[in-house]
VEXDREN-2710 file (C-alpha; in Angstrom, 1 decimal):
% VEXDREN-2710
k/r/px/py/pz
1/UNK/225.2/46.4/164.3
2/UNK/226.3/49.9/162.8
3/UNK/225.5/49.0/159.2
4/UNK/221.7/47.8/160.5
5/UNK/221.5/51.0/162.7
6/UNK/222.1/53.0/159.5
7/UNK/219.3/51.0/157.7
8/UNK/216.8/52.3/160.7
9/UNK/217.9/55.6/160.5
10/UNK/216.3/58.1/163.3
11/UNK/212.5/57.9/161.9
12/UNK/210.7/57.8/165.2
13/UNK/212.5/61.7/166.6
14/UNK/215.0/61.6/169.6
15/UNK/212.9/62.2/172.4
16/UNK/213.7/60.0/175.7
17/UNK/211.5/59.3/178.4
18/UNK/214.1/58.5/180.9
19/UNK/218.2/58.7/180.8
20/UNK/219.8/55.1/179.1
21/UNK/221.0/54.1/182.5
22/UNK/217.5/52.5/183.7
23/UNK/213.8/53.5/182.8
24/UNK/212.7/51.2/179.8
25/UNK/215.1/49.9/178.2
26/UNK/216.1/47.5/181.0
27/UNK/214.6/44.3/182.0
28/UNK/214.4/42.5/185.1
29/UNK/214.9/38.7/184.0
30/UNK/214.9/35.4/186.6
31/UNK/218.4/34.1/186.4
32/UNK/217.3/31.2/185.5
33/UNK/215.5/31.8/182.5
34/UNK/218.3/33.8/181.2
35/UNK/220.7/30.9/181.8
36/UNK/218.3/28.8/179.6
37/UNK/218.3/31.1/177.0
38/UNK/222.0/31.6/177.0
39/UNK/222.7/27.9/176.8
40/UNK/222.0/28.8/173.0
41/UNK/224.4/31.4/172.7
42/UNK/227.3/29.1/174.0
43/UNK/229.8/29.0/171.2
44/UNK/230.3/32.4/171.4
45/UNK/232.5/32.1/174.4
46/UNK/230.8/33.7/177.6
47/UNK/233.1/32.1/179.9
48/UNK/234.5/34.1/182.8
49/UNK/231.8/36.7/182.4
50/UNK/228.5/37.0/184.4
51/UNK/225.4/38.8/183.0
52/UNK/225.0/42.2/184.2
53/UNK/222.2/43.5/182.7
54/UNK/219.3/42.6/179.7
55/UNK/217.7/44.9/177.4
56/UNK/214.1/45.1/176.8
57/UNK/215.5/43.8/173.0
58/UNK/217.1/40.9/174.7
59/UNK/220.9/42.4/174.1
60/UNK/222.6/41.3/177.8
61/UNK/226.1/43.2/179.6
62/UNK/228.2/41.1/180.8
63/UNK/231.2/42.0/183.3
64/UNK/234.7/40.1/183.4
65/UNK/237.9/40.1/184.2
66/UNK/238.4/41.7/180.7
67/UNK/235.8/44.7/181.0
68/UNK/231.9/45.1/180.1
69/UNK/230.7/43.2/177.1
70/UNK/227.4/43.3/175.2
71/UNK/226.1/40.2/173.7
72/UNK/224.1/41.9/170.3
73/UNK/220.7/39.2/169.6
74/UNK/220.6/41.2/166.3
75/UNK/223.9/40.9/164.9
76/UNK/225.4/38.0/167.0
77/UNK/228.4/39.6/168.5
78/UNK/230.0/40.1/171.3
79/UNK/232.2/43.8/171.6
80/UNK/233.5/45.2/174.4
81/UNK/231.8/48.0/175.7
82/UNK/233.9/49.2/178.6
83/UNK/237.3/48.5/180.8
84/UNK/235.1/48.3/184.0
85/UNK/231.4/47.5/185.7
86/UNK/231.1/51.2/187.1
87/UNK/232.0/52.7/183.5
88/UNK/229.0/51.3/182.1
89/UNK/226.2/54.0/182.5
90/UNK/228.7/56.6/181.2
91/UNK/229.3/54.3/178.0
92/UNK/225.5/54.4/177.6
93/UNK/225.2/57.8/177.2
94/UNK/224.3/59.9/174.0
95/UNK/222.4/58.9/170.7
96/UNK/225.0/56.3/169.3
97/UNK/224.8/54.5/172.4
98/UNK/221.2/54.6/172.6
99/UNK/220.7/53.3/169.0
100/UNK/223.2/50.8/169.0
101/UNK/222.8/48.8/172.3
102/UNK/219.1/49.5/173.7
103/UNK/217.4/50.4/170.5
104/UNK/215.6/53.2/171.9
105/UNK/214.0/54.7/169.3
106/UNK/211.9/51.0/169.4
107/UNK/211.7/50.9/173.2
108/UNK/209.9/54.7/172.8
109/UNK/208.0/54.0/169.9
110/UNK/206.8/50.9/171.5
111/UNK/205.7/52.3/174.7
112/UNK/203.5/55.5/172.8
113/UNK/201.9/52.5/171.3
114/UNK/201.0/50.5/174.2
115/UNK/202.9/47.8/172.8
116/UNK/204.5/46.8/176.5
117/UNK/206.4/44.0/177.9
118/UNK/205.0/41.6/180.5
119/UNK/207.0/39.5/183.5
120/UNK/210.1/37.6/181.5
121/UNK/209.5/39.3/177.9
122/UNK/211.8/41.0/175.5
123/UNK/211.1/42.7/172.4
124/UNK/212.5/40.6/169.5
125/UNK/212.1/40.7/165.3
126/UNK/209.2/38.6/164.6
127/UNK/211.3/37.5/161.3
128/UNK/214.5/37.6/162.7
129/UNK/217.2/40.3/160.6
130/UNK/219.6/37.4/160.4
131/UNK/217.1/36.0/158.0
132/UNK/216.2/38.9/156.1
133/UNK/213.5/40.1/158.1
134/UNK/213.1/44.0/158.0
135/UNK/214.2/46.4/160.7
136/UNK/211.3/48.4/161.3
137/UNK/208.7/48.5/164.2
138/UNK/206.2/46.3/162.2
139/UNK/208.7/44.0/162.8
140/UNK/208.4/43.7/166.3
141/UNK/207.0/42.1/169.1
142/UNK/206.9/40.9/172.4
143/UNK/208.2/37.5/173.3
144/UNK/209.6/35.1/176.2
145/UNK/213.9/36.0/176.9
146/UNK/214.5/32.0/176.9
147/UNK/212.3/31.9/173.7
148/UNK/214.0/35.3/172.2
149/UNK/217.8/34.3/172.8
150/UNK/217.8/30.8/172.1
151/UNK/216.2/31.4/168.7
152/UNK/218.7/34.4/167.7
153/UNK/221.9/32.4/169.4
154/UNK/220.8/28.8/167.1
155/UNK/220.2/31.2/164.1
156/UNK/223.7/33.0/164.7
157/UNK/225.0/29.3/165.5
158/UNK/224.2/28.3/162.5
159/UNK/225.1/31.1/160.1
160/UNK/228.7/31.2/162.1
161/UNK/229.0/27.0/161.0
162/UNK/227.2/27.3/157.6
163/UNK/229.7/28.3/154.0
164/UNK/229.4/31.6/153.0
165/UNK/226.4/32.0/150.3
166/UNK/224.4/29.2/152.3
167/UNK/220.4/29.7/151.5
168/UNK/217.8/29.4/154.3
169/UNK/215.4/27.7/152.9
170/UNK/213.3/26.8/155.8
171/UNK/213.4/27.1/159.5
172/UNK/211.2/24.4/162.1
173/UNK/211.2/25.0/166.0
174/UNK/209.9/22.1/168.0
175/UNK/208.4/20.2/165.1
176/UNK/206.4/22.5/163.3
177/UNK/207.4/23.1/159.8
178/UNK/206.2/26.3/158.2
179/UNK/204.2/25.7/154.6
180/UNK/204.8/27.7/151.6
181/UNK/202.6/30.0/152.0
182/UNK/203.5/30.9/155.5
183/UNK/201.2/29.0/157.9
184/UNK/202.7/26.1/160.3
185/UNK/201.2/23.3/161.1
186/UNK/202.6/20.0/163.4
187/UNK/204.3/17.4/161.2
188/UNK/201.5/14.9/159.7
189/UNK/201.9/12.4/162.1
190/UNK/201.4/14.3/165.0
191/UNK/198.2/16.2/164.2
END
């Protein structure tokens, strides 16, 4: 996550409309829903630890037995963040913080743009970076949490499984296969 932080650099200034410990860069998700989209993220071992808190990019905080851990969408990890639950808002603190777990400088850019979130949406890449996609604020979007983490935990699924060097050559959700020149369209025997 550092390496792609230094890639975004600070273009969009430092100002903060509220403290990191609520204010935008929080969402309020149904459990549910975030339990769907989790189901995606499986094989990166989330047992013993209960979600905590999303970010409006879809990253979720997890407490355990073992301390506070933040599930990354962008880089498909899973680091520690603190020993304990009441340590967190402290650990969210400052510029490095800010960058690396909410994304602020999107969250703020985003809302001076009136790009905002509705009931059950994150902000996700709309070509994810896993598969090259840019990290810049063209790049995102609004979309559903289920929608946004099972899609980054099945790409991060299967870059984890595939050999190093592996090509994406194509990518289909739910049937539709994208054309060459970008478009999607059902498969030919369902249109």
């Amino acid at each position: 996550m550092r390496r792609l932080l230094a890639i975004l650099g600070r273009p969009f200034g430092r100002r903060r409309e509220r403290g990191a410990a609520g204010g935008p860069y929080f969402v309020e998700v149904d459990a549910d829903a975030l339990a769907r989209g989790l189901t995606a993220w499986a094989w990166l071992g989330l047992e013993g630890r209960r979600p905590i808190r999303v970010t409006a990019f879809g990253g979720v905080f997890f407490a355990g037995a073992d301390g506070v851990w933040f599930l990354d969408p962008l880089d498909g990890s899973l680091t520690p963040v603190c020993a304990a639950e009441t340590e967190l808002d402290a650990s969210l603190v400052g510029e490095d913080a800010e960058d690396q777990y909410l994304l602020a400088p999107f969250v703020d850019r985003a809302r001076r743009e009136g790009l905002r979130l509705g009931p059950g949406e994150v902000y996700q890449f709309k070509i994810a970076p896993a598969l090259g996609g840019p990290i810049a604020f063209a790049n995102i979007e609004p979309a559903s949490l289920v929608v946004a983490l099972s899609v980054t935990g099945a790409l991060h699924a299967l870059a984890q499984a595939a050999p190093p060097g592996t090509a994406v050559v194509g990518v289909a959700v739910d049937g539709v296969v994208p054309e060459a020149d970008g478009a999607s369209e059902p498969p030919a025997d369902e249109r």
